[in-house]
C-alpha positions in Angstrom: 57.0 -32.5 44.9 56.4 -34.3 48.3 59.7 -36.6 47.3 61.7 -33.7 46.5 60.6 -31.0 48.7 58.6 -32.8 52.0 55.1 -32.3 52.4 55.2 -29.0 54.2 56.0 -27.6 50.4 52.4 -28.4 49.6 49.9 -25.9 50.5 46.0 -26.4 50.1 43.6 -23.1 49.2 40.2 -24.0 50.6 36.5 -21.9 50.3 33.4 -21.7 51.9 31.7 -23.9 49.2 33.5 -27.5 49.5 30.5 -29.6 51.8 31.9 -31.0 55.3 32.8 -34.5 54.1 34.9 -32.7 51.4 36.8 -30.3 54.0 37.4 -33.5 56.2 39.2 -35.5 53.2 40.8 -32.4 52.5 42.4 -32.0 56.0 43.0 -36.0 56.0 45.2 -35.3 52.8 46.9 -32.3 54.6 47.6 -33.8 58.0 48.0 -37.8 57.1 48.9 -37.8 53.4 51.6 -34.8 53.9 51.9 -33.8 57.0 51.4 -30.5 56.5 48.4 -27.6 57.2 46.3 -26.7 54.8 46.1 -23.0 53.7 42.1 -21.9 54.4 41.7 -18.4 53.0 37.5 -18.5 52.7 37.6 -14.9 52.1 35.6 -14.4 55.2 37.7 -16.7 57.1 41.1 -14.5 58.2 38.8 -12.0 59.7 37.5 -14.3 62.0 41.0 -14.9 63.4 41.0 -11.8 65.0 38.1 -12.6 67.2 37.3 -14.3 69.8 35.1 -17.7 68.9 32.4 -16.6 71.3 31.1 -14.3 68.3 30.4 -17.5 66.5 29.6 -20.3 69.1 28.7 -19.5 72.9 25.6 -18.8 74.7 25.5 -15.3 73.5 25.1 -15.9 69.8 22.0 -16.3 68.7 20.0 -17.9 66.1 17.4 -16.9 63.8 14.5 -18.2 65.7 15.5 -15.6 68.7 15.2 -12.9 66.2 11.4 -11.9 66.7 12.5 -12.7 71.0 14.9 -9.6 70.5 13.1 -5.8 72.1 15.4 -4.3 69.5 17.5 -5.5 66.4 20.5 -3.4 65.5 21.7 -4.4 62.0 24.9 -3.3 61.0 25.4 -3.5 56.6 22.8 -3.5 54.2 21.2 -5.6 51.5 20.0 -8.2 53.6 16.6 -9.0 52.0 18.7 -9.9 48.8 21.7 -11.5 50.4 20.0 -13.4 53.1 16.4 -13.1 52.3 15.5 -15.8 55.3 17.1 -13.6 58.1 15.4 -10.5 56.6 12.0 -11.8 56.2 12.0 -12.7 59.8 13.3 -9.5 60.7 10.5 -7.7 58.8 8.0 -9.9 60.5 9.7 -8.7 64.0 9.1 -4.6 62.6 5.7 -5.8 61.8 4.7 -7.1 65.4 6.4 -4.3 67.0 10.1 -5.2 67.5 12.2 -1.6 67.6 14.9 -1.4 65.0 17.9 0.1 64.3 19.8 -0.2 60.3 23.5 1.3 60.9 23.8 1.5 57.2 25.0 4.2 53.9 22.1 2.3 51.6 18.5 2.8 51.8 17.1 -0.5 51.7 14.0 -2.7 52.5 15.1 -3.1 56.2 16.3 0.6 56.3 12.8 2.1 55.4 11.0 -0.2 57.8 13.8 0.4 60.9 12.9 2.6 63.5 16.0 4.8 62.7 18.5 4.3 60.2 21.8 5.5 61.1 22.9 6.4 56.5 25.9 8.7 57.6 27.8 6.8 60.4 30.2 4.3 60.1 28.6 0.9 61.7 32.1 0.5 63.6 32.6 3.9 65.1 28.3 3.8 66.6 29.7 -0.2 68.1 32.6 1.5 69.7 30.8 4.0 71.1 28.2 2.1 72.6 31.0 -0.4 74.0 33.2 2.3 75.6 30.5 4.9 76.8 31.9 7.7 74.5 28.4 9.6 73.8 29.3 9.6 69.8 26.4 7.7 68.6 22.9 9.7 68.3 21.0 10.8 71.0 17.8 8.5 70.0 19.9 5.5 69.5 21.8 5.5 72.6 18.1 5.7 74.3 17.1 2.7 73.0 20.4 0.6 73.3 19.9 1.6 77.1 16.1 0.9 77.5 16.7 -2.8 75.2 16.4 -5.3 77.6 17.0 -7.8 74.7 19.1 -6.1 72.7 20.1 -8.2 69.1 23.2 -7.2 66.8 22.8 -8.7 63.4 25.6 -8.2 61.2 26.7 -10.1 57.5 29.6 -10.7 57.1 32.4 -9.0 54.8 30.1 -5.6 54.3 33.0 -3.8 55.2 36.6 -3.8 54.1 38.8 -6.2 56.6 40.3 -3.4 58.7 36.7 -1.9 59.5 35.4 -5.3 59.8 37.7 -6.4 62.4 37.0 -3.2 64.9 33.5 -3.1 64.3 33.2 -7.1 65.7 36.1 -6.1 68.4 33.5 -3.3 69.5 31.0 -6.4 69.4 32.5 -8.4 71.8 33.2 -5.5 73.9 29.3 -4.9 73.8 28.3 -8.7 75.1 30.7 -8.4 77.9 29.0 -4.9 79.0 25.1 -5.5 78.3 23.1 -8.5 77.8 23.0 -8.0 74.2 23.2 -11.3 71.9 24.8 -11.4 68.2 24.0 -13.0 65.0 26.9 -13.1 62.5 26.0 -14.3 58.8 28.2 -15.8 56.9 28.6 -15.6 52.7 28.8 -18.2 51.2 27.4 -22.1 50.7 29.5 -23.5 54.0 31.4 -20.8 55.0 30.6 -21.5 58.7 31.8 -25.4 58.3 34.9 -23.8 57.0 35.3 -21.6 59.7 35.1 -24.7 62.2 38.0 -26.2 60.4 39.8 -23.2 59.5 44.0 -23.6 60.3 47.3 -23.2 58.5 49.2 -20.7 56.8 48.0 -17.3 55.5 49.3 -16.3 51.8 52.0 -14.1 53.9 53.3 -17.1 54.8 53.8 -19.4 51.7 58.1 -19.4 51.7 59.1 -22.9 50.6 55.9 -23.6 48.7 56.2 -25.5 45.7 52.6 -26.8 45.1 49.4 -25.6 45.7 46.0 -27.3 45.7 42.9 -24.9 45.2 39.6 -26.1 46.0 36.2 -24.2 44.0 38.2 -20.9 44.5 39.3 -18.3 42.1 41.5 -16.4 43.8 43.2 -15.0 40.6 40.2 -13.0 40.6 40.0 -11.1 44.2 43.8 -11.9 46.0 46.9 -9.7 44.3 49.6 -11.1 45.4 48.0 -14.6 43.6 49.6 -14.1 40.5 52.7 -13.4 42.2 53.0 -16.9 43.8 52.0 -19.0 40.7 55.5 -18.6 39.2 57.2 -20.3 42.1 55.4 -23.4 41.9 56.2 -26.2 40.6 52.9 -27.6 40.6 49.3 -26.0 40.7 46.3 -28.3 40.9 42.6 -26.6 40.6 39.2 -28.3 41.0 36.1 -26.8 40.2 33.2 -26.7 38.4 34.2 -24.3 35.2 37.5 -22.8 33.6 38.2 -19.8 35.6 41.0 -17.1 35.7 43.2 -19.9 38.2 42.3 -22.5 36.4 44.2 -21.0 33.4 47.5 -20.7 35.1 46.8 -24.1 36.1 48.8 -27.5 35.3 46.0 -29.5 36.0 42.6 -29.1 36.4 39.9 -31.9 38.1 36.6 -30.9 37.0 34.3 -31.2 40.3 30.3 -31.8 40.6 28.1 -28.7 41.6 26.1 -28.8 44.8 22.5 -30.1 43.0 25.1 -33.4 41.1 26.5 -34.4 44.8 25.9 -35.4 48.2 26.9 -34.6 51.1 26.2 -32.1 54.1 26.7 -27.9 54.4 26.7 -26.3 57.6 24.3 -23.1 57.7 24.9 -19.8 59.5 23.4 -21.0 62.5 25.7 -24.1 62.8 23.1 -26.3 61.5 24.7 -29.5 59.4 21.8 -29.6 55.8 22.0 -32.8 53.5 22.7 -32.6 49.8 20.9 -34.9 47.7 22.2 -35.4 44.0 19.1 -34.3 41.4 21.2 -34.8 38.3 24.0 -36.6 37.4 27.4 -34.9 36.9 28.0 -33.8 33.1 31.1 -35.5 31.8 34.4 -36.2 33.2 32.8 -33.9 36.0 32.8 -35.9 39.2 32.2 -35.0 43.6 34.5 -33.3 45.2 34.7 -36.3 47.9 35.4 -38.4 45.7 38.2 -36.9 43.7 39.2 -35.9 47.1 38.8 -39.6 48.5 41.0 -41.2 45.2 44.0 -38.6 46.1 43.8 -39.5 49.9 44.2 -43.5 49.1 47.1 -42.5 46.8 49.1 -40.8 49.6 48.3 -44.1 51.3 45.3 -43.1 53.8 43.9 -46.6 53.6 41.1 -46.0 55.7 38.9 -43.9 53.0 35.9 -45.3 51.8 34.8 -45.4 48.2 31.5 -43.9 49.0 30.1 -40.9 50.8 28.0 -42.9 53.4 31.6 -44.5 54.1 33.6 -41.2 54.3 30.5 -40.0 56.6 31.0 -42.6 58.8 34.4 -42.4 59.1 33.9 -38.4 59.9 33.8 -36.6 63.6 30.7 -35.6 63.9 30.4 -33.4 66.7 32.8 -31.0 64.4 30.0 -31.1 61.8 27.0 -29.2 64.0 24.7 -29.0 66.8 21.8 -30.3 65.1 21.2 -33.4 62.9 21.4 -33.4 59.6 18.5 -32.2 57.5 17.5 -34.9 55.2 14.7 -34.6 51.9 12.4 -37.5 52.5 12.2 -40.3 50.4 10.3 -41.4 47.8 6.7 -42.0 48.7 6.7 -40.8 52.6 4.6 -37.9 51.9 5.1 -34.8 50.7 7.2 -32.4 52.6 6.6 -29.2 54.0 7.3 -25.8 51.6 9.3 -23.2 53.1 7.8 -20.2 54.6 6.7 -17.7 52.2 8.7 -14.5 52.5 5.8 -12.1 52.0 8.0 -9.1 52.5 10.5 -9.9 49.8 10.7 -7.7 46.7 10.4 -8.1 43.2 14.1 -7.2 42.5 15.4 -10.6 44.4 15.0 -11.8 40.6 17.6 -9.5 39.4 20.8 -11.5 37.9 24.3 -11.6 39.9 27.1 -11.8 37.2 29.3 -12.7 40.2 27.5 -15.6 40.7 29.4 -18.7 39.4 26.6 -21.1 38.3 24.6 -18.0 36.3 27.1 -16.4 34.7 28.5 -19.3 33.4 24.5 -20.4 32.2 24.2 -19.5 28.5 20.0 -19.8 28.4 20.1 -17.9 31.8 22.0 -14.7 30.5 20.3 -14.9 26.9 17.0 -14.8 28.7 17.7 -12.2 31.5 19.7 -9.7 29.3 17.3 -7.0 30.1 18.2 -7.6 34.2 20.0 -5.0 36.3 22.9 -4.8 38.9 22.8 -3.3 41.6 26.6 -2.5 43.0 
């Protein structure tokens, strides 16, 4: 394809899952082995675009240890103590010691019965646009506390609402840090979606005339993108890796079966911007191998020379200060001591062992789903 069509006919579809050192091979490939952009289409990702990157890195965004800090938490979505159970146990523990707060949200959940007020019949976009731009439309009680907040904190998870409503609601945001010395916390879905968001470029599937090969990267967007289908008949070539046979990886001509995150290294960046190490527990089951390195064999085959043959070498030969502010988080080695458990989430409830079928790893696990067939969803 890159003889007969240039490089700029190759197109890459990347997720929030792929680890750093994965997403840095990948844009190697892109940029040195084809000179052309990669397409990064983490569904989260394209709404982002429409923001300013002060919502995600700045002295106004805030991490989770300035959550209990905050005089009053406004939480815009719901589902957070199953979603991002770490975030909502601290916030819980805030509620406990005192901390006003406020759940702009249609579901009654654990945070919602513990806020001060919960806001079930407004739209969490119309109550940020009226606080930003002085309208009065928000309730009476609400507005009192916004204006009494010294320490205001907006917390709010990323794609609970539909992309249209999304993008106002974190518009309004932005509108609210430049007015009031408010602080925001956006969470992002999925494993690394915030290391993809750092490296996020390219085209948009709007913009795919002239592609004639596509690489897709532990996505299946067969599933959740429509005009998908309508693309695959163009190429000439469509490459997926990934962990199991999916709805892409049917229409696929080649598949490259990839390692899951507990059979690699490597690092992820978590919704605070802080770069976590992967340590392999098991080896990978067959052909299965890392991403990196099925990503690192391609990028010496387009001739990038410089790629090592193992992670510590591809790390080495990464920019770090893309990666994170912090260093990465390393398990200790055999026989330095025990480490430290994680905080017990006291508050959590006993539905957080209710079964996803939308998760990849459980609903392709066999034993899983003929031992939790009596589980519920919750939609």
């Amino acid at each position: 394809v890159r003889e007969s069509h240039g490089g700029q006919a190759v197109g890459f579809w990347a997720s929030g899952r792929p680890t750093n050192e994965e997403l840095s091979l990948l844009d190697r490939i892109a940029t040195e082995g084809l000179g052309t952009e990669a397409v990064w289409l983490d569904p989260c990702l394209h709404t982002l675009d429409h923001v300013p990157a002060s919502l995600v890195e700045g002295p106004r965004v805030a991490g989770f240890d300035e959550i209990p800090e905050a005089d009053l938490l406004v939480i815009f979505g719901q589902n957070l103590d199953e979603h991002h159970p770490q975030v909502a146990s601290r916030i819980l523990r805030a509620m406990d010691q005192g901390t006003r707060a406020v759940v702009v949200s249609p579901c009654r959940d654990l945070l919602a019965g513990a806020a001060t007020h919960h806001l079930q019949s407004a739209a969490p976009e119309a109550i940020a646009a009226s606080l930003a731009d002085g309208t009065g439309e928000e309730p009476n009680p609400f507005r009192a506390l916004w204006m009494e907040a010294a320490r205001p904190l907006l917390i709010y998870p990323l794609k609970c609402l539909p992309l249209l409503r999304e993008t106002q609601l974190l518009q309004a945001v932005e509108r609210l840090l430049s007015k009031f010395p408010a602080k925001v916390l956006l969470l992002f879905p999925r494993t690394n979606s915030r290391g993809a968001f750092q490296r996020r470029k390219g085209r948009g599937l709007n913009e795919t005339r002239g592609l004639k090969a596509l690489v897709v990267v532990e996505e299946n967007p067969v599933g959740w993108e429509d005009g998908f289908r309508d693309l695959v008949p163009e190429l000439e070539l469509l490459v997926v890796q990934d962990l199991f046979l999916t709805e892409t990886t049917g229409l696929a001509h080649v598949v490259l079966p990839s390692a899951s995150f507990a059979e690699k290294g490597g690092t992820l960046l978590n919704t605070e911007g802080r770069a976590q190490g992967l340590q392999p527990a098991v080896p990978p089951p067959g052909d299965a191998r890392p991403g990196w390195a099925i990503l690192a064999e391609i990028s010496r085959r387009l001739g990038i020379s410089d790629v090592g043959s193992t992670l510590e070498e591809i790390q080495r030969g990464m920019r770090w200060e893309q990666v994170g502010p912090a260093p990465v988080a390393r398990r200790p080695e055999a026989g330095s001591g025990a480490a430290a458990g994680p905080p017990r989430l006291q508050h959590m409830p006993d539905r957080l062992g209710c079964l996803w079928l939308s998760d990849t790893l459980l609903r392709h696990s066999d034993d899983w789903q003929r031992e939790h067939q009596d589980r519920w969803i919750e939609v």
